[in-house]
C-alpha positions in Angstrom: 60.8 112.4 89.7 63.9 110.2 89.6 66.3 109.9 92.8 69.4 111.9 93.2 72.5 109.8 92.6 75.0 109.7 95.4 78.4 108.2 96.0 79.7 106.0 98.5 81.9 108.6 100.1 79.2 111.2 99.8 77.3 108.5 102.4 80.4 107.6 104.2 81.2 111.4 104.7 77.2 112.5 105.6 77.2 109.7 108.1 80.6 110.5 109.7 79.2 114.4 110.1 75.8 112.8 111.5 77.6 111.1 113.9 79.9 113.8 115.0 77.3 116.1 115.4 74.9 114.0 117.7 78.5 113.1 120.0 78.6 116.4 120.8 75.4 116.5 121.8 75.8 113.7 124.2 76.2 114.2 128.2 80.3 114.4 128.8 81.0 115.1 125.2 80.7 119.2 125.3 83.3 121.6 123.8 86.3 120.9 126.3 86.9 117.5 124.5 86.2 118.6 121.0 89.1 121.2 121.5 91.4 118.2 122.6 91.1 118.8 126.0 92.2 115.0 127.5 89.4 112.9 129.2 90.5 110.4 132.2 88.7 106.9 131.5 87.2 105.2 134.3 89.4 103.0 136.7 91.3 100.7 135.1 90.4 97.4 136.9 88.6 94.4 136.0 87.5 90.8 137.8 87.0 87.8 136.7 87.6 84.4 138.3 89.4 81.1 137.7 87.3 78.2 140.2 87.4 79.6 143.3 89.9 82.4 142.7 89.3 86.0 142.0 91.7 88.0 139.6 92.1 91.4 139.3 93.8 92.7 136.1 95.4 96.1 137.0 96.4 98.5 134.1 99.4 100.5 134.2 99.5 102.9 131.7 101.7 102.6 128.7 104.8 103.4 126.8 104.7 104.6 123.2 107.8 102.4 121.4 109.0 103.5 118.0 108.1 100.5 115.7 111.7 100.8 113.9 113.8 98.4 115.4 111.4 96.9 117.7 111.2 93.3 116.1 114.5 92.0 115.8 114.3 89.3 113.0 111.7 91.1 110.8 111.9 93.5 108.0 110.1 96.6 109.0 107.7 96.7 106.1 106.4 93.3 107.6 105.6 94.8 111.0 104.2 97.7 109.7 101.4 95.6 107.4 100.9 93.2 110.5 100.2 96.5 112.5 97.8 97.7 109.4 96.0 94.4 109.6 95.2 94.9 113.3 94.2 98.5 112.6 96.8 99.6 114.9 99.4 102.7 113.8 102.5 102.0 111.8 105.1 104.8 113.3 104.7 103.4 117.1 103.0 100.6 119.7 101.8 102.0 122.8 102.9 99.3 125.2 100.4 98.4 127.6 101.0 97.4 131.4 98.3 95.1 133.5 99.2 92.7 136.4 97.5 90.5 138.2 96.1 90.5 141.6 95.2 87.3 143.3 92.7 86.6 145.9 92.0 83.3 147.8 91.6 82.0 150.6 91.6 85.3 152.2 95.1 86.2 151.4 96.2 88.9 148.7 98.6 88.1 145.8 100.1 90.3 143.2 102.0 89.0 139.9 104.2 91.5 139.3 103.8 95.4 140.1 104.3 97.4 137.8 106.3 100.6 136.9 106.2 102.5 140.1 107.2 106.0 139.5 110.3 105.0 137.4 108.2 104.1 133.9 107.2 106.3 130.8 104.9 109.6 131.6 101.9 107.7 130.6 102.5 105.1 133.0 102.7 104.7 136.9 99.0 104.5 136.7 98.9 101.4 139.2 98.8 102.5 142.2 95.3 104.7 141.7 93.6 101.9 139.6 94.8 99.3 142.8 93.0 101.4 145.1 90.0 102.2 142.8 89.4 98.3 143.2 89.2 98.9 147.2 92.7 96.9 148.2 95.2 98.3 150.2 99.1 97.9 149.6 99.5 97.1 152.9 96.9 93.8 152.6 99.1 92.1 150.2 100.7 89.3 151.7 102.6 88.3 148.8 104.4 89.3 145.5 105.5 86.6 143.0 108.0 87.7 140.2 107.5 86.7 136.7 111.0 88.1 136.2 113.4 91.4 136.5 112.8 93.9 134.1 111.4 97.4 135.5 108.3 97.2 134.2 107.5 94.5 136.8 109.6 95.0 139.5 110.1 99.2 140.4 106.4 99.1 141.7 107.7 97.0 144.4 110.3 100.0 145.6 110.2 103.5 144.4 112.9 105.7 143.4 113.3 107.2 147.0 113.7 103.9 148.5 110.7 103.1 150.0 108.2 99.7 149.9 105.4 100.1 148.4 104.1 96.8 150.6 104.9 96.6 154.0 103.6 93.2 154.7 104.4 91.2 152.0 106.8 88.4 151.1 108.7 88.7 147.8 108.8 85.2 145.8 111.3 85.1 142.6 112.2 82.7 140.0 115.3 81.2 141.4 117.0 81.2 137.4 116.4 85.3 137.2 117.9 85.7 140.9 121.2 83.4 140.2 121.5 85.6 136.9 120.5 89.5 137.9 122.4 89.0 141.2 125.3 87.6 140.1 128.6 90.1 140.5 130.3 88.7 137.7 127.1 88.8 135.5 127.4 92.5 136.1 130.5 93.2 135.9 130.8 91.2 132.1 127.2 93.0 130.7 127.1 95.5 127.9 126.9 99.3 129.5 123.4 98.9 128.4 122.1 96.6 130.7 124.2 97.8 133.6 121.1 99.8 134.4 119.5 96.8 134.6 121.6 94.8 136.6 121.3 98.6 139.0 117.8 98.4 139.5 117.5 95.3 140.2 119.7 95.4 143.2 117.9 98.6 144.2 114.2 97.0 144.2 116.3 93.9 146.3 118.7 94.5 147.6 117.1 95.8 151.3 115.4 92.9 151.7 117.7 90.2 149.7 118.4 87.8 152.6 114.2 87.7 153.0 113.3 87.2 149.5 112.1 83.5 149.2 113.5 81.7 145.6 111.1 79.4 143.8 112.0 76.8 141.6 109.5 75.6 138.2 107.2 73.1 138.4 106.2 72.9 142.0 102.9 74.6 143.5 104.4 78.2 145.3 100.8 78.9 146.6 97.6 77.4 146.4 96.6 76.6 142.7 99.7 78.6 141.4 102.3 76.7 139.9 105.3 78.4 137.8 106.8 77.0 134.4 109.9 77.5 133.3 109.6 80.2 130.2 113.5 80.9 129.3 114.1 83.6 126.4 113.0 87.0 127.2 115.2 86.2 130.2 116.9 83.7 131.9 114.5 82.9 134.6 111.6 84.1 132.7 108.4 82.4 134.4 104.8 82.0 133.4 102.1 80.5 135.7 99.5 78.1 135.2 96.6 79.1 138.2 93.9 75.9 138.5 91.0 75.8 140.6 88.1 73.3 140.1 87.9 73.3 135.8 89.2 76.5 135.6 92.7 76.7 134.6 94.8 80.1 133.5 98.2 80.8 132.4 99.9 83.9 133.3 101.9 84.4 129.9 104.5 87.5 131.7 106.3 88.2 128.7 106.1 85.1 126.2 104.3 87.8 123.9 104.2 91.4 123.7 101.6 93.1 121.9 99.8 89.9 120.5 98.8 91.7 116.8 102.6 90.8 116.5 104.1 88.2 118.5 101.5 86.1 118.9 100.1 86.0 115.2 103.5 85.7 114.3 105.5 83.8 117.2 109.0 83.5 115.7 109.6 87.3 115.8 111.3 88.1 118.4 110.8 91.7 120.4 113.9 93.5 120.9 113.4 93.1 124.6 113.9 89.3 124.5 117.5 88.4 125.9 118.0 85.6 123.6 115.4 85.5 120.7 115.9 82.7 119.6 114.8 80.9 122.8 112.2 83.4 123.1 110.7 82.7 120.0 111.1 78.6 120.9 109.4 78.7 124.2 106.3 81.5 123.1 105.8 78.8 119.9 105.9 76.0 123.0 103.6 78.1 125.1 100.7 79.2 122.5 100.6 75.6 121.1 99.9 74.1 124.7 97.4 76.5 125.8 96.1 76.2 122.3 95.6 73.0 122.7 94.3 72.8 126.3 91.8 75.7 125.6 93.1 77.2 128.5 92.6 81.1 129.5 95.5 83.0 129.3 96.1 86.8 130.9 99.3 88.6 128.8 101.0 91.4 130.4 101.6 93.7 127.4 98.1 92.7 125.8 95.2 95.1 125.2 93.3 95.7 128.9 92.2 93.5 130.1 94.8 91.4 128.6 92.6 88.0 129.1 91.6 86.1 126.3 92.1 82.8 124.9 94.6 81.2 122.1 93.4 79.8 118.3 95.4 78.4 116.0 95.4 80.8 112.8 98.1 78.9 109.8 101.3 79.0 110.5 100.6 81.3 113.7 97.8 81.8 116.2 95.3 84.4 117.2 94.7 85.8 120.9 90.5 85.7 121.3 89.7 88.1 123.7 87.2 86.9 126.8 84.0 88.8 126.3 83.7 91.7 128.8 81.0 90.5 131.4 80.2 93.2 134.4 79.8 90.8 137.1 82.2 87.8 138.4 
């Protein structure tokens, strides 16, 4: 008796069905989710350390971004294929959130905070991943500021007014305060960043004459030193964190999603101020942590948005870290 022939699909297709079938099966897989019922994932936290020094990425949520127009100095067909190559969609990017939270030496540090409750739907997650890794806004003892746009700054303040953390000292690039605070900066921008300029001076602006200025290049706290990043905004800032022979940088904004900006560094995002620049200092950026094989932590990467940098051609590669569930 000969064997039946089959095709490839046939396979392909009998295995998918397999598959599907046994999933349901599973424990937490029963009819609510295959009717498209939405399933919370766990907490989104995770640790890992530098030396000495603890991390804690915190997601955020996202924000879905038409891909049409979203790189400013590439033709859309060529986004769309570098999307297909990282098996990502080709109509949108769901942009991803995740600072940093710092502990040493007993204090409580946070790189950036966030969208508070002014962000997309699918964001303003913070706050309940924060807690689910057992801190307390009210333990932080410092903020530091990559730079000003709301995704990073409205979790410091929310809409009604009110701080988010009552104890802590705000730290900002001393480039992105001379710029956002300046009247006549205001006063000359496009109707379309007045916004900007607005809610800047509403996360601020209560506690301006407090809010300590930090200059590039010297240590602002222990092991955390910031370097000048200048594109996506004036004062942009990235951070190089060092403890015994572990060294990190803090990329903020050099990249956003790195399936496009870091595989392909001279695009620029239509977020970057001056592209140009942009493109010139993330090119400066990925070669030197390239070259130091440092770690680096992006803020619009996948969660956890930790990884390291390869040289791929013309362009590099983000490796990410491999998940581990202790620190």
């Amino acid at each position: 008796m000969h064997d039946t022939p089959f095709s490839r699909r046939a396979a392909l297709a009998g295995t998918g069905a397999l598959i599907a079938a046994a999933t349901l099966e599973l424990p937490g897989f029963g009819p609510a989710k295959a009717q498209g019922v939405p399933v919370n994932q766990a907490p989104g936290f995770y640790r890992y350390k530098i030396g000495d020094i603890t991390l804690t990425a915190i997601n955020d949520g996202f924000a879905r971004r038409p891909l049409e127009g979203f790189v400013r100095n590439a033709e859309l067909a060529d986004v769309k294929k570098a999307m297909e190559q990282a098996f990502l969609p080709q109509d949108a990017l769901n942009i991803t959130f995740t600072t940093l939270a710092v502990q040493h030496g007993g204090k409580l540090t946070l790189i950036d905070t966030g969208n508070g409750d002014s962000g997309a739907p699918t964001s303003g997650r913070w706050m309940t991943n924060f807690k689910a890794a057992g801190f307390d806004p009210k333990d932080v003892s410092t903020v530091v500021f990559s730079h000003f746009h709301g995704d990073h700054i409205n979790g410091f303040r929310l809409k009604d007014g009110s701080a988010v953390f009552p104890n802590a000292e705000a730290m900002v690039p001393a480039a992105e305060w001379a710029f956002w605070m300046d009247d006549a900066k205001m006063n000359a921008a496009p109707e379309a960043m007045k916004g900007a300029f607005a809610g800047v001076r509403r996360v601020f602006g209560p506690i301006a004459k407090d809010v300590k200025q930090f200059e590039p290049g010297k240590e602002i706290l222990p092991g955390l030193t910031p370097v000048a990043a200048p594109g996506h905004t004036p004062g942009h800032t990235v951070f190089a964190l060092a403890s015994g022979t572990g060294k990190l940088m803090i990329m903020s904004d050099t990249t956003n999603h790195p399936a496009l900006f870091v595989r392909n560094p001279d695009w620029s995002a239509v977020f970057d101020m001056d592209g140009p620049q942009a493109a010139a200092t993330r090119r400066k950026l990925l070669d030197m942590v390239s070259a130091e094989r440092m770690q680096v932590a992006f803020y619009h990467a996948p969660f956890p948005a930790v990884g390291h940098i390869a040289r791929d051609g013309s362009g590099f590669d983000m490796v990410p870290v491999q998940w581990s569930p202790a620190i």
